[in-house]
C-alpha positions as a Markdown table, in Angstrom:
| # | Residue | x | y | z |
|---|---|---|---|---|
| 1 | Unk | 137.9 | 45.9 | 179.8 |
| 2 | Unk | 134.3 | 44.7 | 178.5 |
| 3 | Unk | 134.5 | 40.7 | 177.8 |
| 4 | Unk | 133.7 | 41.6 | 174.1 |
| 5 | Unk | 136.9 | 43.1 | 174.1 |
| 6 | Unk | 139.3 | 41.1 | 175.2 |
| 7 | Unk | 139.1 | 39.1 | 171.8 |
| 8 | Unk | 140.9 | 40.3 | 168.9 |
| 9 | Unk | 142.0 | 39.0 | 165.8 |
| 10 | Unk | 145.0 | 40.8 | 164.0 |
| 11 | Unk | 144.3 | 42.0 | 160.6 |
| 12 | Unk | 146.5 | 42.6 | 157.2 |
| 13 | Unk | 145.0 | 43.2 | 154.1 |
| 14 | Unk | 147.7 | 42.9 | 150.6 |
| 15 | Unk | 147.0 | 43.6 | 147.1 |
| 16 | Unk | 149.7 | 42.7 | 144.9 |
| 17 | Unk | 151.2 | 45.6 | 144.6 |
| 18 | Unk | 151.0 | 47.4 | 147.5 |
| 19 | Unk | 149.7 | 46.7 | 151.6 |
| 20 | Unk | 145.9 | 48.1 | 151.9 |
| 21 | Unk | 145.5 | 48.3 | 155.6 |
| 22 | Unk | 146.5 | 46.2 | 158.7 |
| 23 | Unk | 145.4 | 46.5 | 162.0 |
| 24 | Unk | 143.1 | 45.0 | 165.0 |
| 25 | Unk | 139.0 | 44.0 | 163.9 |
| 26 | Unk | 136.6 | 42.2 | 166.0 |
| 27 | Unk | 134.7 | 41.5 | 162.9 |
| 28 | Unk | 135.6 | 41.2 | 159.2 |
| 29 | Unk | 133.1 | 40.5 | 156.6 |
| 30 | Unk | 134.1 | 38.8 | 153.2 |
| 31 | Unk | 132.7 | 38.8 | 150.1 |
| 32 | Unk | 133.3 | 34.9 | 149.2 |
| 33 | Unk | 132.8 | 33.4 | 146.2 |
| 34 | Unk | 129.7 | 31.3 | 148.3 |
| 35 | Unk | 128.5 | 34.8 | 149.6 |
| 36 | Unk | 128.9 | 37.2 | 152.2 |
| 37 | Unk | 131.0 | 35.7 | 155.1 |
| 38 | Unk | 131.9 | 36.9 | 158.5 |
| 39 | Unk | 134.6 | 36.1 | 160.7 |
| 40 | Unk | 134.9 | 36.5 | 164.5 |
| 41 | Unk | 137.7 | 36.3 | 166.7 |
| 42 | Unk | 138.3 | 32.6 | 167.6 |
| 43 | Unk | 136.8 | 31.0 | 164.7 |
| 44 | Unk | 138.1 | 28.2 | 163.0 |
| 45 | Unk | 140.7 | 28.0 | 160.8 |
| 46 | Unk | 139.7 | 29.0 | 156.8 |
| 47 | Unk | 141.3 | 29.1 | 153.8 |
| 48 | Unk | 138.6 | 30.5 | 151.3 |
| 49 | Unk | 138.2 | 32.2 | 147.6 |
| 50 | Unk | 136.9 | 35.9 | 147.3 |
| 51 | Unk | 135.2 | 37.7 | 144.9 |
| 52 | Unk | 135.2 | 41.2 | 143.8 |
| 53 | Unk | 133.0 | 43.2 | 146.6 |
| 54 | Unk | 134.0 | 44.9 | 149.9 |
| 55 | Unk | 135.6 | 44.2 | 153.1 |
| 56 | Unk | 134.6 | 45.5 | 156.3 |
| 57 | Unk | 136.4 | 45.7 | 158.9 |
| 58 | Unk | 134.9 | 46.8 | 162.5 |
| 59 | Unk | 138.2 | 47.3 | 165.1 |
| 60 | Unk | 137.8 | 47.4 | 168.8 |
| 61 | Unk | 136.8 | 50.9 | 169.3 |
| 62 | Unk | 133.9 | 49.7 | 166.4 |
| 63 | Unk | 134.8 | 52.1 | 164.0 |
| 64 | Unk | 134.3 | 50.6 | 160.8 |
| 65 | Unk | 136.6 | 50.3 | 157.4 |
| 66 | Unk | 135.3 | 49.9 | 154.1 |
| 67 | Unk | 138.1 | 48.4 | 151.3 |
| 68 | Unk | 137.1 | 47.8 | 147.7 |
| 69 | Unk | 138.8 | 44.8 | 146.4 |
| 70 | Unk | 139.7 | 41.9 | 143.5 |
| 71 | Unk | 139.7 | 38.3 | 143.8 |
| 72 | Unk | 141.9 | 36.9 | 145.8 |
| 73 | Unk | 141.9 | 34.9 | 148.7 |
| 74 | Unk | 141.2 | 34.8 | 152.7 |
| 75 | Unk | 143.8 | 32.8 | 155.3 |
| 76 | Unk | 142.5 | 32.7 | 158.8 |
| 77 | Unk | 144.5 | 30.6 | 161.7 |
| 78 | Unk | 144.9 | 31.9 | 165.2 |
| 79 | Unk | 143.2 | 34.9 | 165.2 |
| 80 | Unk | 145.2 | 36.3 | 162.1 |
| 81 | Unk | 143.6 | 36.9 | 159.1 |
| 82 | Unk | 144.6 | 37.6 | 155.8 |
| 83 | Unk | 143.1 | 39.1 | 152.9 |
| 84 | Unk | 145.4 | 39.2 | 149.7 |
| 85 | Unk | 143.8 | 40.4 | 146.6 |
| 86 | Unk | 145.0 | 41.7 | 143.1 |
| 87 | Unk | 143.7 | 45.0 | 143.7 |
| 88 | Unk | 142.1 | 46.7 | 146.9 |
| 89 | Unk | 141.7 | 50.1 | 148.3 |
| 90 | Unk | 140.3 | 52.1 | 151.3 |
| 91 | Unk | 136.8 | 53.2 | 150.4 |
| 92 | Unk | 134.9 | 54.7 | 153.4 |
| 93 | Unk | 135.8 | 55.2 | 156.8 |
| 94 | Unk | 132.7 | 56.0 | 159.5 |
| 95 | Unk | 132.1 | 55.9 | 163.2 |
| 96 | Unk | 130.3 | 52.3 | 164.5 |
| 97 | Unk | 126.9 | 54.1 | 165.1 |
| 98 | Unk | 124.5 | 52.8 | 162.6 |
């Protein structure tokens, strides 16, 4: 296995009402209410506001996810994040070739 993919960090994104998606990323991006952050396996722990915008998700095979979501919130503590919003929905799925 390729050193960049032995790190992982586990995934699970909630709206109130219903779970979005959850799985395995080796990159999230967040819109926060500071900007655009981005979150690697093994950073440090964060507890941050979000604005409307999208998350992207990259999992280990680098396909990417696109979710449309609400303010809400971002947890991240030993490589588990989570993202719970209001609202939030799949909006694109692609391959990891730009």
């Amino acid at each position: 296995m390729p050193a960049a993919e032995k790190t992982v960090m586990r995934v699970n994104i909630v709206a109130a009402d219903h779970p979005v998606w959850a799985g395995k990323a080796k990159v999230v991006t967040i819109p926060a209410s500071e900007g655009s952050m981005g979150i690697l396996p093994d950073h440090e722990p964060v507890l941050t506001v979000i604005k409307q915008g999208t998350v992207s998700v990259t999992d280990p095979e680098g396909e990417r996810h696109s979710f449309e979501v609400s303010d809400g919130f971002i947890s991240f503590d030993s490589n588990n994040l989570t993202v719970a919003v209001e609202r939030g929905h799949d909006v694109v799925r692609t391959e990891g070739s730009d």
